[in-house]
C-alpha positions as CSV (number, residue, x, y, z in Angstrom):
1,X,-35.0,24.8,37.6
2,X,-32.7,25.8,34.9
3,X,-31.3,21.7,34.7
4,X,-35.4,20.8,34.5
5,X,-35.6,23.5,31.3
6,X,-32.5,21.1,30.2
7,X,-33.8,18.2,30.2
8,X,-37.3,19.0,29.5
9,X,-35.7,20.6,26.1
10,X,-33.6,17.2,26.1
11,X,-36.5,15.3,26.1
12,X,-38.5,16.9,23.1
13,X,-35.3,17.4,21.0
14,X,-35.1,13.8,20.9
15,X,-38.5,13.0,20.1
16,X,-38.5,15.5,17.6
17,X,-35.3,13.8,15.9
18,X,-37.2,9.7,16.3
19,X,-40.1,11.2,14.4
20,X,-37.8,13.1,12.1
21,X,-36.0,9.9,11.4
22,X,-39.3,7.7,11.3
23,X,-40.3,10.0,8.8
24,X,-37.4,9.5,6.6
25,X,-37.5,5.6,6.7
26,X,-41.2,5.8,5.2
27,X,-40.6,8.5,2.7
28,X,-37.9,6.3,1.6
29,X,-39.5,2.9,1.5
30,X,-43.0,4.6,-0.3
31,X,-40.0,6.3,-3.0
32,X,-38.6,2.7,-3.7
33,X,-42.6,1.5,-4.1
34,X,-43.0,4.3,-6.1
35,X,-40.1,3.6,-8.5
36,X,-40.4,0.1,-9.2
37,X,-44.2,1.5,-9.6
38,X,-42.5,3.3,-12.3
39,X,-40.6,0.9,-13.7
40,X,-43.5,-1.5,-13.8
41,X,-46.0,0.7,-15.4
42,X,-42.9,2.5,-18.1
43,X,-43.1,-1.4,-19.7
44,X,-46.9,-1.8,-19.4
45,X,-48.1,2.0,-20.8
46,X,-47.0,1.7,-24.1
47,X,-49.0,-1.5,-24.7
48,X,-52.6,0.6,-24.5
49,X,-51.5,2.9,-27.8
50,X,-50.4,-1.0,-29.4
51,X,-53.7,-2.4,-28.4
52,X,-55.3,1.0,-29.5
53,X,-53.6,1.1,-32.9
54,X,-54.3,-2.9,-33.0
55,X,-58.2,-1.9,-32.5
56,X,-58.4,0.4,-35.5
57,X,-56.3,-1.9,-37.9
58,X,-59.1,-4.3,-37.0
59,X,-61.9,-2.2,-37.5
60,X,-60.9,-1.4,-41.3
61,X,-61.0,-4.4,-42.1
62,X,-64.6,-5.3,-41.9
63,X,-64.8,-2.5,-44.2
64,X,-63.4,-4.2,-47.0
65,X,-64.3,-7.7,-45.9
66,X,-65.6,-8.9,-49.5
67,X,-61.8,-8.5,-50.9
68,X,-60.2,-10.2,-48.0
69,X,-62.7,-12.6,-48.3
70,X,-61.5,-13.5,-51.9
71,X,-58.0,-13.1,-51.3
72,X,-58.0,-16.4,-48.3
73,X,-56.9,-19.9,-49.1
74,X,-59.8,-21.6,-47.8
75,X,-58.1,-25.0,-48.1
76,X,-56.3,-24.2,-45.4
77,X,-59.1,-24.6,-42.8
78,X,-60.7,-28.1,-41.6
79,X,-64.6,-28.6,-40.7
80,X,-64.3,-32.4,-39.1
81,X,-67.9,-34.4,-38.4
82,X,-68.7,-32.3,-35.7
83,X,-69.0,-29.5,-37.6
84,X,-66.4,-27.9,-35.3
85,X,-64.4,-25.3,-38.1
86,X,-60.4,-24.8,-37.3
87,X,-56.8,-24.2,-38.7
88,X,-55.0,-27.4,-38.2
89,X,-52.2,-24.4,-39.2
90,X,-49.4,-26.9,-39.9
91,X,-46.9,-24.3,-40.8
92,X,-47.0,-23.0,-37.2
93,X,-46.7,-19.8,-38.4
94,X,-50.5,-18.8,-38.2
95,X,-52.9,-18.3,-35.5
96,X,-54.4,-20.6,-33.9
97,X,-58.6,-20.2,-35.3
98,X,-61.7,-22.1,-34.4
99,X,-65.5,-21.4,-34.3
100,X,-66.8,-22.5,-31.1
101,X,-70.2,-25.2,-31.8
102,X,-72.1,-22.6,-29.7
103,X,-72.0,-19.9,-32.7
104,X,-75.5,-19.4,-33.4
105,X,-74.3,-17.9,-37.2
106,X,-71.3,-20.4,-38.3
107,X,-71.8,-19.0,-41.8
108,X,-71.2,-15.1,-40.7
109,X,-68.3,-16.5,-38.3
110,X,-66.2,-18.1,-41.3
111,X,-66.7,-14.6,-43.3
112,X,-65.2,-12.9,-40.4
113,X,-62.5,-15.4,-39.9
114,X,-61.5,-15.1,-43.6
115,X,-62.0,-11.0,-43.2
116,X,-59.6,-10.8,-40.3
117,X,-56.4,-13.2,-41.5
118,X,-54.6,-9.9,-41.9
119,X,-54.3,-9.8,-38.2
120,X,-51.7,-12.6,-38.1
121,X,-49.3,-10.1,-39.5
122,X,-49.7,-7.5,-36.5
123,X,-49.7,-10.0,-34.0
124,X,-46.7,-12.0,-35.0
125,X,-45.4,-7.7,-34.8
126,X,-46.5,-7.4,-31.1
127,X,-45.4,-10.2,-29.9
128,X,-42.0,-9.8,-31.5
129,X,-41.5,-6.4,-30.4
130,X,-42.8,-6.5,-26.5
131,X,-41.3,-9.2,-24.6
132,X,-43.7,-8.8,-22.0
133,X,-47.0,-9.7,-24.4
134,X,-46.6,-13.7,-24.5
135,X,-50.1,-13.9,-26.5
136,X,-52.0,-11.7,-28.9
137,X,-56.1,-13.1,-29.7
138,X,-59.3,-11.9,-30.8
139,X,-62.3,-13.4,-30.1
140,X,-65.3,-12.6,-32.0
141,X,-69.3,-11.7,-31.3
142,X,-69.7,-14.2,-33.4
143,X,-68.1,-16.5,-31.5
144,X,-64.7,-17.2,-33.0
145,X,-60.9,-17.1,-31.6
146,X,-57.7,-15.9,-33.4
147,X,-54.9,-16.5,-31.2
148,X,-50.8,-16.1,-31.7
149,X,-48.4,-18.1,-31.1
150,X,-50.4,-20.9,-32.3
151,X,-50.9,-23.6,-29.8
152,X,-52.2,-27.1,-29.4
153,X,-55.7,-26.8,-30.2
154,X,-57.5,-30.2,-30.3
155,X,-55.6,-31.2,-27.1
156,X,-56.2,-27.8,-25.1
157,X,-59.6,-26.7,-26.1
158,X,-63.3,-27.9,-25.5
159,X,-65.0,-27.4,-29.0
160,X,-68.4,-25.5,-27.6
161,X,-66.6,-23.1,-25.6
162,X,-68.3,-19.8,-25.7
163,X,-65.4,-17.5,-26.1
164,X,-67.5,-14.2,-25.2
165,X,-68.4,-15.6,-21.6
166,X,-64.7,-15.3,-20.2
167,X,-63.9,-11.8,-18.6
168,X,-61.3,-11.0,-21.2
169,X,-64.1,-10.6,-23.4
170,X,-67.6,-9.0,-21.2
171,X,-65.2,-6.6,-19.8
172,X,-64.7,-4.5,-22.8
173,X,-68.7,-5.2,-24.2
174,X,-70.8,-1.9,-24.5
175,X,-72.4,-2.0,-21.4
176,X,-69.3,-2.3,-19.4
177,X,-66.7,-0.5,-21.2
178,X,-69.0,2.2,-22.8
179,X,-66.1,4.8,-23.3
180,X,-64.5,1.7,-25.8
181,X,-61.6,1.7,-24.3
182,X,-58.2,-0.4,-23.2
183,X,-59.1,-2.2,-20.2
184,X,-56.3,-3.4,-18.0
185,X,-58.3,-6.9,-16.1
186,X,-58.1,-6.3,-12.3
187,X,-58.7,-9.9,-11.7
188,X,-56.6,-12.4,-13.3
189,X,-57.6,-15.2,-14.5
190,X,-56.2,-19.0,-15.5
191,X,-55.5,-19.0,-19.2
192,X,-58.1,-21.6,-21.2
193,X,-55.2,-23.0,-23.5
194,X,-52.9,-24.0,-20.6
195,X,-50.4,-20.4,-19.8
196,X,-51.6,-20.4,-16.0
197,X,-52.3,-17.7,-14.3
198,X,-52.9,-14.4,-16.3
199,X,-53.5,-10.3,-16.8
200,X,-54.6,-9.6,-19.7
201,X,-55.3,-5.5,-21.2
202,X,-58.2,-5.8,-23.7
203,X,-59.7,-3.5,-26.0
204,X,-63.7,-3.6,-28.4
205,X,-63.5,-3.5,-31.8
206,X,-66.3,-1.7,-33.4
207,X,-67.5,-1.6,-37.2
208,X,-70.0,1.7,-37.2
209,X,-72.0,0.9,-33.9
210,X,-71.8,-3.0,-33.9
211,X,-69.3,-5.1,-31.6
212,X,-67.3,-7.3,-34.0
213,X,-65.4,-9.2,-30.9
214,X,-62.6,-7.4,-28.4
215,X,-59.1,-7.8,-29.1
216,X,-56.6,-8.5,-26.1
217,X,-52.6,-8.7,-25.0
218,X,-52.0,-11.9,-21.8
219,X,-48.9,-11.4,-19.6
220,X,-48.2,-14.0,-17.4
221,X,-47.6,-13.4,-14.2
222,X,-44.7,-15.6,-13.8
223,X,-43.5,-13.1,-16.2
224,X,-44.2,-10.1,-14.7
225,X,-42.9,-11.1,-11.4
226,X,-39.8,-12.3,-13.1
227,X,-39.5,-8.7,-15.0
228,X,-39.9,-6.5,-11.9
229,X,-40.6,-8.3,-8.5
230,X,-37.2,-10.9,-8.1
231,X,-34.9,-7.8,-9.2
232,X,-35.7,-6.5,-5.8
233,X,-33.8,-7.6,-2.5
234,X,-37.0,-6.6,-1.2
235,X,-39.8,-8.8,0.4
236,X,-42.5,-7.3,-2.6
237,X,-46.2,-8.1,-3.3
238,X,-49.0,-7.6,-5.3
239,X,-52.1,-7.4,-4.3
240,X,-55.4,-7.2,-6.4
241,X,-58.4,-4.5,-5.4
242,X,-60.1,-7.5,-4.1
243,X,-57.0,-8.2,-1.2
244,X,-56.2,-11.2,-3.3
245,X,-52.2,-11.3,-3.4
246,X,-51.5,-12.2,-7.4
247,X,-47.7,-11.8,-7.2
248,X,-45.1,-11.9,-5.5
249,X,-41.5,-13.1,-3.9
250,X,-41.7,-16.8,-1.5
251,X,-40.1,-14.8,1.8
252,X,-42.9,-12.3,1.7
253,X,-46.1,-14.4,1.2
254,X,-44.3,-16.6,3.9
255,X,-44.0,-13.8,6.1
256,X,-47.7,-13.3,6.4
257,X,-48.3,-16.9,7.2
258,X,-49.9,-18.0,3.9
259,X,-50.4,-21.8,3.2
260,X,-47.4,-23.5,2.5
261,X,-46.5,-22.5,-1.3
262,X,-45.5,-26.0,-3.7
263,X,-41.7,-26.4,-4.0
264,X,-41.0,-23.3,-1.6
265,X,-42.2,-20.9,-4.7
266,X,-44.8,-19.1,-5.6
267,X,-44.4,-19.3,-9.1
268,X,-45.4,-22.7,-8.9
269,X,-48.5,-22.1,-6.8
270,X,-50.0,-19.5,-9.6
271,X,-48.6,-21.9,-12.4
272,X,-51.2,-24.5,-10.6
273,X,-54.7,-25.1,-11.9
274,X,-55.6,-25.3,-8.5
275,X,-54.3,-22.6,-6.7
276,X,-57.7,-21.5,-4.5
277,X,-57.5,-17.3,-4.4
278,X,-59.1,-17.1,-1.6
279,X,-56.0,-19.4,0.3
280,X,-54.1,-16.1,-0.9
281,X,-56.7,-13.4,0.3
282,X,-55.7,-11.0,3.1
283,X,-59.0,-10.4,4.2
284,X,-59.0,-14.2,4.5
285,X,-56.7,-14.8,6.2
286,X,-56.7,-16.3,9.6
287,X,-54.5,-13.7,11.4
288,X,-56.7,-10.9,12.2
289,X,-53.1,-9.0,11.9
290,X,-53.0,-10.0,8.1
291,X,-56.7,-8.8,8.2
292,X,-56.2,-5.7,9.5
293,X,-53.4,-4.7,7.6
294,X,-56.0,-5.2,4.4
295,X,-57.9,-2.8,5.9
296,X,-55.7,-0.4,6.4
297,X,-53.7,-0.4,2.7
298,X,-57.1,-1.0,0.6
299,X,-59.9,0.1,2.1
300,X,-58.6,2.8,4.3
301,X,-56.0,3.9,1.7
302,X,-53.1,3.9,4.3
303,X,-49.1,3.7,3.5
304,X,-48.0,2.4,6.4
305,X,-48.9,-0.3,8.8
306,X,-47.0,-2.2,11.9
307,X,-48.0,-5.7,13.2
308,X,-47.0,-8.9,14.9
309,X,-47.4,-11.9,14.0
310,X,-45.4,-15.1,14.8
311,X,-43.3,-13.5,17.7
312,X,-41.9,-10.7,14.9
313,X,-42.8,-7.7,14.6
314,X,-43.3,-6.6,10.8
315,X,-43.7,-3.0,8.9
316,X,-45.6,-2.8,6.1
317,X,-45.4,-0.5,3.2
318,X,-47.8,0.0,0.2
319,X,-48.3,2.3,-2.5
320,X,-51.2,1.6,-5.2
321,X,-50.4,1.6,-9.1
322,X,-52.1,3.5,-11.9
323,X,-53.0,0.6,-14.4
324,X,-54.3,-1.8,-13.0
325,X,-55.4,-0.4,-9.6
326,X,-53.5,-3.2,-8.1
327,X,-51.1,-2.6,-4.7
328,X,-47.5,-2.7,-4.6
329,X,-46.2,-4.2,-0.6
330,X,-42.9,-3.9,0.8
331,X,-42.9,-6.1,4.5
332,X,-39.7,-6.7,6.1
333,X,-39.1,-7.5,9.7
């Protein structure tokens, strides 16, 4: 009896110590989530008082449009037979400005585009001073863009594009950002003057109660995974709110059977005009494995999740980020 009371206490002494130790391992792997979490969002934080301070700038100047109106050398700017008004900007040092043919008020557009040259100065600032910010734009109610570093614009741009129908621009309108806000874009989005794929923090600009246009900063996310992702020997991830995966290192997206990625990288897949998001969905997936593991990190807000898949057996660890709402995933085997 006394060698079954042995054993017996054996027995539950070393369960105790495999959970003990299972414990440890996750605490450990949702720590490292949670620092390059930290690391991520320390670079990223600091843009939303720019963009903030950026939004009030803005805002003063429609106060004193009439003498930045006076003070702008109109010969600068080109209307060609179309009609279609932009900066050929030859220096290079400007913004890149047109007036879309869909502005219903061309004539209130050019004030406004005259009113807000002083912004060239502040974004040639920003983009200076955070390396992360590789474009800095406004785009108007009126239907007008201003856009640093100047780009190719006859070559890149359709000249009756509606610049208030893209999501970098409704998502910060009155009705959907009433507080006025920063708004970091869950979804990301390819860039309309040729940066790829994109995630962009954008903020309204208001004179009194009126919506002159919403001012916003674009990170690519070749950039962003170069920053934070590939400084990591481990297999990391992003995943959107939606279960689409928007970043992340070749031996992970490979691990969860994803279509074969161009040239073995991922980069070039979301550099790609047509990468399809929903190839790179988890809930799409054709593993049910991949599928459930969705489930359990974004709707049922779990850390931790084993599967199979292949022949291996993986573990899967996720932690969600602050910004963006996005999903940070560790899977090794």
């Amino acid at each position: 009896m006394k060698y079954l009371f042995f054993i017996v206490f054996s027995i539950l002494l070393f369960s105790v110590a495999c959970q003990s130790d299972s414990g440890s391992e996750e605490l450990y792997h949702l720590q490292m989530l949670d620092s390059v979490i930290r690391k991520v969002e320390a670079d990223l934080l600091p843009l939303e008082a720019d963009i903030f301070a950026l939004a009030r700038f803005s805002s003063s100047l429609f106060q004193k449009s009439d003498s930045l109106i006076s003070k702008v050398d109109k010969s600068k700017f080109f209307t060609d037979e179309n009609g279609f008004f932009y900066n050929p900007n030859e220096s290079g040092m400007e913004s890149t400005v047109f007036i879309s043919l869909t502005s219903e008020d061309k004539e209130r557009a050019r004030r406004e585009v005259f009113t807000t040259e002083p912004m060239d100065e502040a974004f040639r600032g920003i983009v200076a001073q955070r390396e992360m910010v590789c474009q800095v734009y406004f785009n108007a109610a009126s239907n007008f863009s201003r856009l640093y570093p100047p780009y190719d614009l006859l070559n890149s741009i359709d000249p009756a594009l509606d610049v208030t129908a893209f999501n970098f621009y409704y998502q910060a309108d009155q009705e959907r950002n009433p507080s006025k806000d920063a708004v970091w874009l869950e979804e990301v989005y390819i860039d309309p003057v040729g940066r790829g794929w994109i995630l962009s923090l954008v903020h309204p600009v208001y004179f009194g109660d009126e919506l002159k246009g919403v001012l916003g900063f674009d990170i690519t996310l070749s950039d962003l995974m170069n920053a934070f992702l590939e400084k990591s020997n481990k297999k990391l991830m992003l995943v959107d709110s939606q279960g689409t995966i928007v970043a992340g290192k070749a031996e992970a997206i490979e691990a969860l059977s994803m279509p074969p990625l161009k040239n073995h990288a991922y980069l070039q897949t979301i550099h790609s005009d047509n990468f399809r998001k929903e190839d790179f969905n988890l809930f799409k997936s054709k593993s049910k494995e991949v599928r459930r593991m969705g489930s359990k990190f974004l709707l049922e807000k779990e850390n931790y999740h084993s599967f199979e898949l292949g022949g291996r057996l993986f573990e899967a660890y996720c932690k969600r980020m602050n910004l963006m709402g996005w999903y940070l995933l560790d899977i090794h085997d």
